[in-house]
N, C-alpha and C positions, 0 to 999 in steps of 0.2 A: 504493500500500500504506500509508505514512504516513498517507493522507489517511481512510482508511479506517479504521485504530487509530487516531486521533482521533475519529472519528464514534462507532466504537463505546463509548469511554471517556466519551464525552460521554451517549449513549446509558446506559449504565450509572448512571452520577450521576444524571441525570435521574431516571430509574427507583428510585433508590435513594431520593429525595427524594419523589417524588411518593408513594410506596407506603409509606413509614415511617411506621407506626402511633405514635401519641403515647400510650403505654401500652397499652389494649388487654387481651384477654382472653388465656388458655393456648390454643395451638394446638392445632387438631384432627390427628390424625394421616390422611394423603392414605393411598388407598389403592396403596401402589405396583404392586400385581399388576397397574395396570391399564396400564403403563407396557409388559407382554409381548403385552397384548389389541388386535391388531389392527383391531379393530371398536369399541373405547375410541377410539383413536386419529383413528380416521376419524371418530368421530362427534364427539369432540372438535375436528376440524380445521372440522366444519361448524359448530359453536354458534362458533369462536370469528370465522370470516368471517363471520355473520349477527347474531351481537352487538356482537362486538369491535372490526374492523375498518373500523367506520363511523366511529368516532374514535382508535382505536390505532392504530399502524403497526406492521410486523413487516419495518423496513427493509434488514435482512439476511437475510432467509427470500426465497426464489422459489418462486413457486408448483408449479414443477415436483417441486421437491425431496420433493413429498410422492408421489412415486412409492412414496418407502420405507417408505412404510404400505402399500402394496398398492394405491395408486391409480392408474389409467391416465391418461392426458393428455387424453382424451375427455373423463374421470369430473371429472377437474379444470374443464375450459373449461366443461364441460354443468354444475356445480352448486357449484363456488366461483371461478367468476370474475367479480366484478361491476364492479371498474374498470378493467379492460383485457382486451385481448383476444389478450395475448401468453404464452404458459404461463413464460416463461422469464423474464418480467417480475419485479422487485421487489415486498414485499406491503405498497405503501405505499398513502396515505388524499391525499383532497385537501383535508383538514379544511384550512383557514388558522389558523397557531399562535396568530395573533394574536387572531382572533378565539375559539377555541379558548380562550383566558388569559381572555379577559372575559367568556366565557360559563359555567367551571367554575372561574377563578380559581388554576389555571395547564395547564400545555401536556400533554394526555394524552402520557405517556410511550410511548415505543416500547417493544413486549414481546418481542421476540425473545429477548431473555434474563432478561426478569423473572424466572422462574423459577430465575433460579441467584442473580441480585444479592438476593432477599431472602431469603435465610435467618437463623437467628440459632443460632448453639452454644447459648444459652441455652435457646431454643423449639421450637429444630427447624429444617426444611430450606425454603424456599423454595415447595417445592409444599404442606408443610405449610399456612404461611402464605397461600396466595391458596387456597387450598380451606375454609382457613378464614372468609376474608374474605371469598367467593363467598356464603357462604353465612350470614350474618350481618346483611342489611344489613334496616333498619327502618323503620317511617315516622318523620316527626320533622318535626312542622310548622313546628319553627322554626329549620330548614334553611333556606337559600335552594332545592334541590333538591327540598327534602320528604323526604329520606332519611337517613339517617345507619349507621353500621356500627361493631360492636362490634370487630371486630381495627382497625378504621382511625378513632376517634371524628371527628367533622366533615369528614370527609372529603369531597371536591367532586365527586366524581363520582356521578351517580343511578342507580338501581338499574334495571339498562337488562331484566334478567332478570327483573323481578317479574311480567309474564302467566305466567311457568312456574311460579314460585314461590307468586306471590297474594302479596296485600298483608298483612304483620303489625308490630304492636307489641309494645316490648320494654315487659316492666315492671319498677320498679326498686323499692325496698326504701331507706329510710335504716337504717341499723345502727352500732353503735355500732364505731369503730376498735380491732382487735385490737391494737395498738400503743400507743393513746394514748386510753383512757376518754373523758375529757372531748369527743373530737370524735368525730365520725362522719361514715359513708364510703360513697356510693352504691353498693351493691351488685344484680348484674344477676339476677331470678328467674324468667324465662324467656321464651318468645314466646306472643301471641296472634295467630289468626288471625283475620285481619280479614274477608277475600276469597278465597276459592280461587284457584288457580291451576290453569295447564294439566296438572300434574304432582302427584301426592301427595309427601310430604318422604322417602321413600326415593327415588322417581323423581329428586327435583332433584336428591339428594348426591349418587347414580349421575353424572346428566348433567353436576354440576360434576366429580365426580372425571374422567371424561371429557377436560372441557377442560383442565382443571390436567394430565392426563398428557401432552395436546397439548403444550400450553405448556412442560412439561418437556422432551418431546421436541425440540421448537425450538429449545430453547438448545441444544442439543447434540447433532444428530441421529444425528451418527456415535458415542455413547455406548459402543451395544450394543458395536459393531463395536473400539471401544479395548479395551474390557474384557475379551472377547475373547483381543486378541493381546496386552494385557499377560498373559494366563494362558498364553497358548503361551511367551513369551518369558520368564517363569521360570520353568516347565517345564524348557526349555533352560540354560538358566542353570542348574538345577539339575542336570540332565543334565552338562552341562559340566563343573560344578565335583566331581564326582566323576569324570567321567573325569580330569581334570588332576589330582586328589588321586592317583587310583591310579597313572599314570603318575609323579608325583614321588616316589611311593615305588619305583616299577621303577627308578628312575634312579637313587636315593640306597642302595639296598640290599648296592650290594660297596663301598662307601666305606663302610657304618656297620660 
């Protein structure tokens, strides 16, 4: 168990590090409904074994576990299982870390709980953020990658979704600093499309909102199900504390 709360805190930093935007743009708002849509979930669980999982890990997730979408262990083995062939298995990568560091210039973080380690009170939540950044990212030929991303500026990782997406450029604007005349301040005026993609740009938001509900899901799978019984249990509580009210007044009433 010790050993396990240390992987996962390490897991956490990690994650917190690798995905911390160095300034970066306003977050887009995820759409949460997608979070009750069973068929979000599921299709989200497959973008993100087909994309993701080829260099992330999700070292505390088991493959099984996504029964709780509505998946069978069939459905699981027959069309997201590609590095083992045990349902019960961990949803780990055989990427080598080290090599992994020299190739993107550090270790793709484990995402099992991305979705809860990045949020910001300032910006928003977590899924905010990576449905932001999902969906952001540009060409930039003087990447090492070829890529770059407005929630995440130089970020190392390349934009592994652009056939759905197609390839665009940001364009940028100099403008004068609302703060300080004398300088001025790259400002972002929007996307061109270079290349189509497999999907038109409501298609992709859809399929990234999708995996960002996945991903929320993961970090917490048993969410629904708290939320739930914390409403029962003060329910009861409340129930409670009026029966104990009226009875302390049965009790106090030939003494007052």
């Amino acid at each position: 168990m010790k050993k396990f709360i240390l992987s996962l805190l390490a897991s956490l930093a990690m994650a917190t590090s690798a995905f911390a935007a160095g300034g970066g743009i306003a977050w887009d708002k995820f759409p949460a409904d997608k979070l009750n849509d069973v068929a979000a979930l599921q299709n989200g669980a497959k973008l993100f074994v087909n994309y993701c999982l080829n260099c992330h890990s999700a070292a505390f997730m088991r493959y099984n576990r996504m029964r709780d979408i509505g998946l069978t262990e069939q459905q699981i083995k027959d069309n997201l299982m590609f590095a083992t062939d045990k349902v019960g298995d961990l949803m780990k990568v055989s990427l080598d870390a080290r090599e992994a560091k020299e190739w993107f210039g550090a270790t793709p973080p484990d995402l099992t709980v991305i979705a809860r380690s990045r949020a910001d009170g300032a910006k928003g939540s977590g899924a905010d953020y990576l449905y932001t950044y999902l969906r952001t990212f540009y060409r930039d030929d003087t990447k090492a990658t070829g890529w770059n991303n407005l929630a995440f500026p130089s970020v190392g990782m390349p934009h592994v979704l652009w056939e759905l997406q197609g390839q665009r450029v940001a364009k940028f604007a100099e403008e004068k600093d609302p703060h300080d005349a004398s300088k001025t301040v790259h400002v972002f005026k929007g996307f061109e499309q270079v290349t189509p993609g497999k999907m038109d740009a409501a298609q992709f938001d859809s399929a990234m909102g999708d995996l960002v509900a996945y991903l929320q899901w993961m970090g917490e799978p048993v969410q629904k199900q708290r939320v739930r019984l914390g409403v029962a249990v003060l329910i009861f509580l409340g129930l409670f504390t009026f029966i104990a009210w009226r009875l302390n007044a049965a009790y106090w009433k030939d003494i007052k």
